[in-house]
Wavefront OBJ file of the C-alpha trace (Angstrom):
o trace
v -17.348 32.532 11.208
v -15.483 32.002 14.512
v -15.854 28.609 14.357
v -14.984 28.318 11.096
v -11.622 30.122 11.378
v -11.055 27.336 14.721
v -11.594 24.625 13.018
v -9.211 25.670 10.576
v -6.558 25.984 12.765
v -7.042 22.746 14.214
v -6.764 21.455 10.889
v -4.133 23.280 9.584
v -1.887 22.778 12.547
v -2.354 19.406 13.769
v -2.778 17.928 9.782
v -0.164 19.732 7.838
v 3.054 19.247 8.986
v 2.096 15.345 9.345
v 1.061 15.466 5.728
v 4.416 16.580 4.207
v 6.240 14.315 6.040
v 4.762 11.427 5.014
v 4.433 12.573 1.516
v 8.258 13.440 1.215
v 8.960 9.862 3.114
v 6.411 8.365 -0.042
v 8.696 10.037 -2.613
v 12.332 9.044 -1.139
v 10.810 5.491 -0.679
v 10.150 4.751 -4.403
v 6.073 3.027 -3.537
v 5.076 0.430 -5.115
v 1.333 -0.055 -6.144
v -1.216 0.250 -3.241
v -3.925 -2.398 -2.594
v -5.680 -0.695 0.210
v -9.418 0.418 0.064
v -9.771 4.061 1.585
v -12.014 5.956 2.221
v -14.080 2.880 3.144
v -15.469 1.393 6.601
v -15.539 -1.801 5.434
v -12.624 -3.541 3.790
v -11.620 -5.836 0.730
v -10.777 -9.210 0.357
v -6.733 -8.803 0.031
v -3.716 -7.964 1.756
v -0.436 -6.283 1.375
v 2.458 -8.441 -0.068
v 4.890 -10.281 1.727
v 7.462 -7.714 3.215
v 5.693 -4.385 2.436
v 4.425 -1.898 4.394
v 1.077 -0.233 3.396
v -0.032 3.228 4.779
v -3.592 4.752 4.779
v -3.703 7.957 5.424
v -7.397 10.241 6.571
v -5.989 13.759 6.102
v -9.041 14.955 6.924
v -11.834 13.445 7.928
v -14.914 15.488 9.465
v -18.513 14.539 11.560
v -21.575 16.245 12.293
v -23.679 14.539 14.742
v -26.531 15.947 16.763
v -25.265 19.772 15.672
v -21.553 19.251 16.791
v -18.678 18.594 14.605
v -15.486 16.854 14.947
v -12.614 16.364 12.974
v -9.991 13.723 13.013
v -6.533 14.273 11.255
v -4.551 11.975 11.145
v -6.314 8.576 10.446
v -3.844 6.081 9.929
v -3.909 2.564 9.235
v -0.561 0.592 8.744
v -0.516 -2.807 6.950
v 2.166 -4.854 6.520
v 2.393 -8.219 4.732
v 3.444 -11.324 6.372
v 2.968 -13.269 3.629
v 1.411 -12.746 0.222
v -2.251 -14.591 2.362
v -1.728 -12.668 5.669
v -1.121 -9.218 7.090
v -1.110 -7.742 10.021
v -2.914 -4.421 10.668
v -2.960 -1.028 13.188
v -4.758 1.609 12.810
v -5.492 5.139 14.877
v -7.372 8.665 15.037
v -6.273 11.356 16.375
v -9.842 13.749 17.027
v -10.000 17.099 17.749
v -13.016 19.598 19.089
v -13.817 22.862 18.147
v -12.262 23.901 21.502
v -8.676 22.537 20.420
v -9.403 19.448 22.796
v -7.544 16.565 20.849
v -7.897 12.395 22.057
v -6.377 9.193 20.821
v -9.057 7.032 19.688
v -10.272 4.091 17.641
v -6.679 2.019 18.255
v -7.021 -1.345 16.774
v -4.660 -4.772 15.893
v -5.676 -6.822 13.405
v -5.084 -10.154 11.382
v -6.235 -10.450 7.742
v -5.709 -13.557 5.959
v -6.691 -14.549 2.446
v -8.517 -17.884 2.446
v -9.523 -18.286 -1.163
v -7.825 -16.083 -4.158
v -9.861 -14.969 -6.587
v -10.656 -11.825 -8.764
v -8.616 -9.453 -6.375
v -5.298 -11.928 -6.636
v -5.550 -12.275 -10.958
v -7.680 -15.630 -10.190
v -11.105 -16.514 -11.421
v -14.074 -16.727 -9.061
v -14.753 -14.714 -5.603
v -11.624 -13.773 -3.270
v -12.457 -14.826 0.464
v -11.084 -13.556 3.504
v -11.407 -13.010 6.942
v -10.321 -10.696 9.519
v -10.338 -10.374 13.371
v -8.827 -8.617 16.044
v -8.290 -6.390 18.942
v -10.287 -3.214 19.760
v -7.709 -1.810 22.090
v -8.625 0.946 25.065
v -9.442 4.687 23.631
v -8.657 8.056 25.346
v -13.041 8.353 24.982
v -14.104 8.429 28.675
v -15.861 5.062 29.323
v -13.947 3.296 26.329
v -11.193 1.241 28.737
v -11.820 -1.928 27.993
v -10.181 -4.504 25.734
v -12.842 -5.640 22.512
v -13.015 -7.736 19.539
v -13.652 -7.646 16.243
v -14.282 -10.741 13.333
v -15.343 -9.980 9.765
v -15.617 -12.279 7.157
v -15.376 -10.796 3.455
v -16.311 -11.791 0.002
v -14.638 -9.236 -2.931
v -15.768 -10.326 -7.103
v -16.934 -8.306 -10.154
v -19.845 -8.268 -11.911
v -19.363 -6.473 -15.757
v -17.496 -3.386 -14.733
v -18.662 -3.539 -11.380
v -16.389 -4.316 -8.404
v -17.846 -5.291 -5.207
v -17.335 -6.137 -1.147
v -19.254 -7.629 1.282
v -18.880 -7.718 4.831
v -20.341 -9.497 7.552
v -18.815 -9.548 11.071
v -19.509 -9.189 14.882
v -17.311 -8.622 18.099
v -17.867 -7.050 21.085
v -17.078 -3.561 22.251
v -14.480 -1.847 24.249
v -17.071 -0.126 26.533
v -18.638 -2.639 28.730
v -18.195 -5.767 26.536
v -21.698 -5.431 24.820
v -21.937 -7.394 21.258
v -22.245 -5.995 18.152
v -22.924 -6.695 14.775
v -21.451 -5.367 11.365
v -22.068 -5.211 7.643
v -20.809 -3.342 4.650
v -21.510 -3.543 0.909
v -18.802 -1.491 -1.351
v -19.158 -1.315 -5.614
v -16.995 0.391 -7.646
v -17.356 1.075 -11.085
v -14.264 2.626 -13.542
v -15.282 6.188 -15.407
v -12.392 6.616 -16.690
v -8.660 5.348 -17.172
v -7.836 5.651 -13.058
v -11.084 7.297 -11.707
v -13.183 5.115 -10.156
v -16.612 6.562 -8.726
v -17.320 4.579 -5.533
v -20.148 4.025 -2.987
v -20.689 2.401 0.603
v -23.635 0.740 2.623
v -22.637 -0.281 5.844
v -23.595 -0.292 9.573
v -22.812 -1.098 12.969
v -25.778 -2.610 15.855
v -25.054 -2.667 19.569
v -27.159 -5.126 20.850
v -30.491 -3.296 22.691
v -29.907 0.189 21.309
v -30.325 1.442 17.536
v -28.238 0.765 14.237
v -25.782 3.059 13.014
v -26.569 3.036 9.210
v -25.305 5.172 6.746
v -24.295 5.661 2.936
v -20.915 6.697 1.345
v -20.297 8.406 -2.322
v -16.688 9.163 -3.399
v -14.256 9.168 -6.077
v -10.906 7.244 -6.098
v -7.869 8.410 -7.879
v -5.001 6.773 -9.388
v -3.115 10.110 -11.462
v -0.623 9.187 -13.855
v 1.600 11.604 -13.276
v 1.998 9.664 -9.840
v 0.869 5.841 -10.443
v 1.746 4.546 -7.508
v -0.540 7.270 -5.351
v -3.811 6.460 -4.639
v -6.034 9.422 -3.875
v -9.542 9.512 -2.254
v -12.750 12.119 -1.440
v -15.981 10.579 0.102
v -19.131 12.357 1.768
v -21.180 9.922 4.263
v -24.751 10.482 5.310
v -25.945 8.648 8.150
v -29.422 6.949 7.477
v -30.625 6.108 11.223
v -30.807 7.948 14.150
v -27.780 6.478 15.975
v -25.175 7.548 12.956
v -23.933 10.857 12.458
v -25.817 13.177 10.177
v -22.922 13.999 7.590
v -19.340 13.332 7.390
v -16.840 13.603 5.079
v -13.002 12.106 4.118
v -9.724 13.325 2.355
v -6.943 10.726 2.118
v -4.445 9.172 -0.038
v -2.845 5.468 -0.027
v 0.722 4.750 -0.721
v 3.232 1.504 0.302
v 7.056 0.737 0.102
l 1 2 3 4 5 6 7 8 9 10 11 12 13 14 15 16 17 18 19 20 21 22 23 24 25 26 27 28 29 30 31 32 33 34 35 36 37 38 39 40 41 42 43 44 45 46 47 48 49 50 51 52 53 54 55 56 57 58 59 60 61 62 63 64 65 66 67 68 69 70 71 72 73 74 75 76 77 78 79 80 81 82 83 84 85 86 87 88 89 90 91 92 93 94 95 96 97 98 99 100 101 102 103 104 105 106 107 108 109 110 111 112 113 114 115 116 117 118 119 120 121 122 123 124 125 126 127 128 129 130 131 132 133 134 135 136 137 138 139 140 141 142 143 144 145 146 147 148 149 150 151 152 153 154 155 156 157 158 159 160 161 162 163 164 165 166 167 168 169 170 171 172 173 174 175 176 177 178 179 180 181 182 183 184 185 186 187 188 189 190 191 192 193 194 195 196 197 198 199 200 201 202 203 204 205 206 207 208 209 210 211 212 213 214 215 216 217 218 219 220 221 222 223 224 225 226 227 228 229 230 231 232 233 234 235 236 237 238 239 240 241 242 243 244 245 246 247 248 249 250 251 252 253 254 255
């Protein structure tokens, strides 16, 4: 029970106040559609428009690994469109212990650009894009170093089935180690703006074990608010190197 009333707190207070800000910002801002693909790891094969500005937000976001938890809130990734083919992208967590120890991690940069439109842009055939970037130094002691990141992703539909594929590799921010990346995303429509969504991806480090694990969420589009996207997922890692559960709260909005 102690814990539990902690980690509520942390929660509460460090999540909260951020929240209503950026919701009331959303509202005054009159959105217009989102595009982004929360509460993914991997990504999709588009970008934001030319000239807007495209905000993921992880409200909450929780991981159990080897019986400690951790929670992140916020998890924020800005996009903005250069063009209607190319968009830049940063992103952040904030995590925080059980202990009310908080750290800056996961900062990134990134370039998406569209290569080929397809299903995603109201085309026929597979969209194509790529990605790439910087893994920029975390507050994580040993995580100083400058990395780099390089995905390449496919996006179609098959019937009612939408799907993702990534394939990428980089090297980390640690000691410069490579890595290698995949991620496999389908969504299928249940009803008139639910979509029930899954996830395969993982992460390899070159001479130590996979980080593997599975995804299951809904996505939300209410039409009381159509240009809010809302999003639950629960994770289960499926090696030994990925956390045992996690879970994710979010929403998606852009101006």
């Amino acid at each position: 029970m102690e814990y539990l009333i902690r980690a509520c707190n942390i929660v509460m207070s460090m999540a909260l106040w951020p929240l209503r800000r950026l919701l009331f910002c959303a509202l005054l801002l009159l959105p217009v559609p989102a595009l982004a693909y929360r509460p993914f790891v991997s990504t999709d094969a588009d970008v934001a428009a030319a000239g807007e500005l495209e905000i993921e937000l992880g409200y909450f976001n929780w991981k159990r690994a080897e019986d400690e938890n951790a929670y992140v809130t916020p998890q924020l990734v800005f996009n903005y469109g250069l063009t209607d083919t190319l968009e830049l992208i940063a992103e952040f967590d904030l995590e925080h212990d059980l202990d009310g120890n908080s750290q800056f991690v996961d900062p990134g940069l990134f370039l998406k650009m569209v290569l080929k439109q397809g299903v995603l842009q109201d085309r026929q055939g597979v969209s194509f894009a790529v990605e790439g970037g910087l893994l920029l130094p975390s507050a994580i002691e040993g995580e100083h170093q400058t990395g780099f990141e390089a995905i390449g992703i496919l996006s179609g539909s098959l019937d009612s089935v939408t799907w993702h594929l990534n394939l990428g590799a980089g090297v980390d921010r640690i000691d410069g180690t490579a890595f290698g990346l995949w991620g496999v995303i389908l969504e299928y429509p249940v009803s008139e703006g639910l979509r029930l969504v899954t996830e395969f991806n993982g992460e390899s480090l070159r001479s130590e074990g996979a980080e593997n694990s599975v995804l299951l969420g809904v996505v939300w589009e209410p039409s009381s608010l159509p240009d809010l996207i809302l999003d639950l997922g629960i994770r289960r890692g499926t090696s030994r190197a990925a956390a045992d559960w996690g879970a994710t709260l979010g929403l998606t909005f852009s101006f």
